[in-house]
C-alpha positions as CSV (number, residue, x, y, z in Angstrom):
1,X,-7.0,-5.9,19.6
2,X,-8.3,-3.2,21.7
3,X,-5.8,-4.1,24.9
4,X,-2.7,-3.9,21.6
5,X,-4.2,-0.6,20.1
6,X,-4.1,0.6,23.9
7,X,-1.0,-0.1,24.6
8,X,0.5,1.1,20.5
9,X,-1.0,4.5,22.0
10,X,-0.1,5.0,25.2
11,X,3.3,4.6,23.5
12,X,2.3,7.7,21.2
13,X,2.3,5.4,18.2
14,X,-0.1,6.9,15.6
15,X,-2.3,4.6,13.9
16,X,-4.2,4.4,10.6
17,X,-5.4,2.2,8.7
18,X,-4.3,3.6,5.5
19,X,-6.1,0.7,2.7
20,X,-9.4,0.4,3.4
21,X,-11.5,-0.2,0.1
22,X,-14.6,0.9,-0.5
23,X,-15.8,-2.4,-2.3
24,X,-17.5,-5.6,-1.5
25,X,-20.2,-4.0,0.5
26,X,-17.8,-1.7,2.6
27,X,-18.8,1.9,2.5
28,X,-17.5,5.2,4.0
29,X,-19.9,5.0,6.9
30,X,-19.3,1.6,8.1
31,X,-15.1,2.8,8.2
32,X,-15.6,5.8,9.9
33,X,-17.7,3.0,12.3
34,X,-15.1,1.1,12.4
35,X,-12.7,4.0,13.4
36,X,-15.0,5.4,16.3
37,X,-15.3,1.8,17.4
38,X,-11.3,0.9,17.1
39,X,-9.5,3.9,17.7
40,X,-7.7,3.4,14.6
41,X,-8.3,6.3,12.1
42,X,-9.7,5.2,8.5
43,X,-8.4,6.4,5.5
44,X,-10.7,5.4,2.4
45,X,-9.5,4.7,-1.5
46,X,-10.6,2.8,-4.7
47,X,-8.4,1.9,-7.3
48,X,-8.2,4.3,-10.0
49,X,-7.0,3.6,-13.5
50,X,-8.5,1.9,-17.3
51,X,-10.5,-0.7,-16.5
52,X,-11.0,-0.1,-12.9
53,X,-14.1,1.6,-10.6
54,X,-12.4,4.8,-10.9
55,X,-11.4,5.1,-14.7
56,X,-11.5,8.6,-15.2
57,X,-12.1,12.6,-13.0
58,X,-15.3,11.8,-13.0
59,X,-15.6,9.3,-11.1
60,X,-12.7,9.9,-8.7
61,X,-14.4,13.4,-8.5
62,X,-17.8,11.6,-7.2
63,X,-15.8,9.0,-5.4
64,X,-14.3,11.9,-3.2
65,X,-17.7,13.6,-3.1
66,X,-19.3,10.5,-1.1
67,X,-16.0,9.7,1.3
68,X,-16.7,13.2,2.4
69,X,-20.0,12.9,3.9
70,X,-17.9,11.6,6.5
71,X,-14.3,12.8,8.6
72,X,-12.1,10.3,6.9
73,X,-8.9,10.6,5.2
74,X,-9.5,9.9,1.6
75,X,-6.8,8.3,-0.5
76,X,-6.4,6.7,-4.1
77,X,-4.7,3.4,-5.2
78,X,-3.3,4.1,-8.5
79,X,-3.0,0.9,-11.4
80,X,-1.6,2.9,-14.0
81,X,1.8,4.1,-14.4
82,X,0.8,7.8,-16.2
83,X,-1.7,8.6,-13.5
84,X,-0.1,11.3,-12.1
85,X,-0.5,13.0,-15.6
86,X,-3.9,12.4,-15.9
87,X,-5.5,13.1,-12.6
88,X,-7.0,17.0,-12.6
89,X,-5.6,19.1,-10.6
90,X,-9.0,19.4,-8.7
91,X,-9.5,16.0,-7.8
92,X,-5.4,16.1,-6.6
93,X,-6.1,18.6,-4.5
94,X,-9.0,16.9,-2.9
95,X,-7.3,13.6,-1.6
96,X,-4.9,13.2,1.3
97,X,-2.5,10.8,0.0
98,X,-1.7,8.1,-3.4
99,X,-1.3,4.7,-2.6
100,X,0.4,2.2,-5.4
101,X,1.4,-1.3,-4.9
102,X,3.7,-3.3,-7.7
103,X,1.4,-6.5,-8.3
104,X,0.5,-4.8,-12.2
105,X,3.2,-5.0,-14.5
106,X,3.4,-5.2,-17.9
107,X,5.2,-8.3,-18.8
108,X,7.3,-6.8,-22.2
109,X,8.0,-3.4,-23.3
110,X,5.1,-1.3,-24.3
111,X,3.0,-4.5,-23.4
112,X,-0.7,-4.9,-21.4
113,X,-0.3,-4.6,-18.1
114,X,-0.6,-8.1,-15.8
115,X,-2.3,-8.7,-12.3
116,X,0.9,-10.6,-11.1
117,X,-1.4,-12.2,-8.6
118,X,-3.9,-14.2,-11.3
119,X,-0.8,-16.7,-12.4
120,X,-2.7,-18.5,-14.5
121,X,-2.8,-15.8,-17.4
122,X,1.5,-15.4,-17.9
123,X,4.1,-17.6,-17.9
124,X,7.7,-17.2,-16.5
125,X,10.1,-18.9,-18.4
126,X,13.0,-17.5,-17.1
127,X,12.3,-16.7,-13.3
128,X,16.2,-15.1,-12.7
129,X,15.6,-12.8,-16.1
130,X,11.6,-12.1,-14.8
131,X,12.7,-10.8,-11.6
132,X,15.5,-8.6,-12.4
133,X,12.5,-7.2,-14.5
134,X,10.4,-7.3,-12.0
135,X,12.8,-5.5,-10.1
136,X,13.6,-2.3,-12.3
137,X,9.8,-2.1,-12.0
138,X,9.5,-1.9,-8.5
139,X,11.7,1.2,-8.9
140,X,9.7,3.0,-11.3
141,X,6.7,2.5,-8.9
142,X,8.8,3.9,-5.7
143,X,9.8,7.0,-8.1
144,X,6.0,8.2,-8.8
145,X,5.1,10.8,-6.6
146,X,3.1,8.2,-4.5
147,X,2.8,8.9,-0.5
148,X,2.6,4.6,0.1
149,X,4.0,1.6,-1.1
150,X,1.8,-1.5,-0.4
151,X,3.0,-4.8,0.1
152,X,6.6,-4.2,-0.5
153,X,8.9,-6.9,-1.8
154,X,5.5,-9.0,-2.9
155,X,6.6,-11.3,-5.0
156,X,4.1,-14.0,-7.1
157,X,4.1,-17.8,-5.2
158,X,5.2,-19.5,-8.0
159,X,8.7,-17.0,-7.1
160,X,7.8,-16.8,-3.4
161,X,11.1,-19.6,-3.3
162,X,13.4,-17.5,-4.7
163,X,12.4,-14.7,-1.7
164,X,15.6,-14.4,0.3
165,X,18.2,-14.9,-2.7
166,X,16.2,-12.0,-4.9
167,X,15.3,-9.6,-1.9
168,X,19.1,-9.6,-1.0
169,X,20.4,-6.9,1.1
170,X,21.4,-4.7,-1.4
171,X,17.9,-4.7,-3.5
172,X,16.7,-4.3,-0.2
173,X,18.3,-1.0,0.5
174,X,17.9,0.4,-3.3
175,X,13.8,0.0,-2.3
176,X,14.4,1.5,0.6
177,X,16.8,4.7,-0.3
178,X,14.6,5.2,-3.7
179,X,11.5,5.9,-0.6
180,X,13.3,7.7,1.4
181,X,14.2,10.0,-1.3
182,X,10.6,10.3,-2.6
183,X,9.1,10.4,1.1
184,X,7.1,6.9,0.2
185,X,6.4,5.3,3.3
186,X,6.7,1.2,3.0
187,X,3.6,-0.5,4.5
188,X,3.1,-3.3,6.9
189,X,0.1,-5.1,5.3
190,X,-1.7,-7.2,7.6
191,X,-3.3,-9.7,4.9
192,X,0.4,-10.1,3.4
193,X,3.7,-12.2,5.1
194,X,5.7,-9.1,3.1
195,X,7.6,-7.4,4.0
196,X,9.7,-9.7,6.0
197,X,11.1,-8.3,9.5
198,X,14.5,-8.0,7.9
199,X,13.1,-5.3,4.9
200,X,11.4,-3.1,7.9
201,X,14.6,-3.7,10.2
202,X,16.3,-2.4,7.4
203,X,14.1,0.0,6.7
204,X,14.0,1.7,10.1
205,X,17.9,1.9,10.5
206,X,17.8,3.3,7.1
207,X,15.0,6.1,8.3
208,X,11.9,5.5,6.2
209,X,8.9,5.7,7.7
210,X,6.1,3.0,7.6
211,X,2.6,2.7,7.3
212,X,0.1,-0.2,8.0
213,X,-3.1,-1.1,5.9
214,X,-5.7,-4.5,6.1
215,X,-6.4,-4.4,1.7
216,X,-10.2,-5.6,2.6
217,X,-12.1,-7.1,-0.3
218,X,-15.0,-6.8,1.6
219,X,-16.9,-5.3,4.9
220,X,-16.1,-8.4,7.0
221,X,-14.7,-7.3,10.0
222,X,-11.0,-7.2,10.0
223,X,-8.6,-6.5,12.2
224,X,-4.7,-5.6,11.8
225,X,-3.5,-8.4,13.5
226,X,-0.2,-8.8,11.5
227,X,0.1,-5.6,11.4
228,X,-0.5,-4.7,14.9
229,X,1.8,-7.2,16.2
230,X,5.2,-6.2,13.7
231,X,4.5,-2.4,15.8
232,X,4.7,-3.9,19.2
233,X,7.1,-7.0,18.1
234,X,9.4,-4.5,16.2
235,X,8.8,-1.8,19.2
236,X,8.1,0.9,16.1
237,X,8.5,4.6,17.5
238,X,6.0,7.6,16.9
239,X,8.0,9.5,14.5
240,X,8.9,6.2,11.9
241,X,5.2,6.2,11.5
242,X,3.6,7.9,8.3
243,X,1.1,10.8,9.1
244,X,-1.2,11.7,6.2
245,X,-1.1,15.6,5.9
């Protein structure tokens, strides 16, 4: 990793690592370690949201508090689709960018939101009506105000076979256009096989920028394999890179 993060910047590429939780015994110190140690610059978040570690300004406001004992960027992944209404406009002020994936989704109107990943609690009857669903809510995540999109095109393995059919070229580029309008940059996850080559090909022609992120549940040391190698494979330029600001 260190002779591909060598190379990634002689080339000028800039490199974050833009999803690193602060969970599982991972803390703000051992990612800024992990930065001085890597070269790759940590940004920090938790997910906010009812129900999760940072429910309420409160705790996001002590959350921030503690990520800045150290020289890290400091982000939030938001779970609920109103967050952007209820965050203070303190605590917005104090992060550098909003991270939001679209693995929560509520599964009717009006309905409790799902984790699309634990399959056991939902059924899909109808898997062609589910991801058109699906679908429209993939664009309401793209049109928050977010700065990332995590794990683009993610889709639940009991759909994964339906892949190539449902992320068709022109859902592909509706994604895409909807980011590019919003300036959301699409990330390369490394712990994820999505998005496939074709979505950041298309991507990149198109002119949206990308990011790249590991999603750790832990402190174990991880690197940015996947990640790493789409850069170099896809020969990514500087400037189609995200920068937090």
């Amino acid at each position: 990793m260190r002779a591909q993060v060598a190379r990634l910047k002689a080339k000028g590429v800039p490199l974050v690592d833009y999803h690193i939780h602060l969970r599982g015994g991972m803390t703000a110190e051992k990612a800024y370690d992990w930065e001085k140690k890597t070269g790759i610059r940590s940004g920090v978040l938790e997910n906010t949201g009812a129900g999760w570690p940072l429910s309420d300004n409160e705790k996001l406001a002590a959350f921030i508090k503690d990520a800045k004992r150290f020289p890290l960027l400091i982000g939030i992944q938001v779970n609920d689709r109103d967050w952007y209404k209820t965050m203070s406009e303190e605590n917005a002020k104090q992060i550098d960018y909003v991270l939001a994936d679209t693995m929560i989704m509520a599964l009717e109107p009006n309905g409790k939101p799902q984790k699309l990943w634990l399959e056991d609690e939902y059924e899909i009857k109808d898997p062609q009506a589910w991801l058109n669903r699906y679908f429209e809510h993939c664009l309401t995540v793209v049109n928050e105000p977010v700065d990332i999109l995590a794990n683009p095109t993610y889709l639940p393995p009991r759909v994964e076979k339906y892949y190539d059919e449902f992320w068709n070229t022109e859902r592909m580029g509706k994604l895409i256009d909807a980011a590019i309008k919003n300036g959301v940059a699409l990330e390369i996850q490394s712990p994820s096989k999505f998005p496939k080559n074709s979505f950041i090909e298309l991507a990149r022609k198109k002119g949206a920028l990308l990011s790249i992120g590991r999603n750790n549940h832990d402190d174990h040391k991880e690197e940015l394999k996947r990640s790493l190698d789409v850069l170099e494979e896809l020969n990514i330029k500087p400037d189609e890179m995200f920068v937090a600001e």
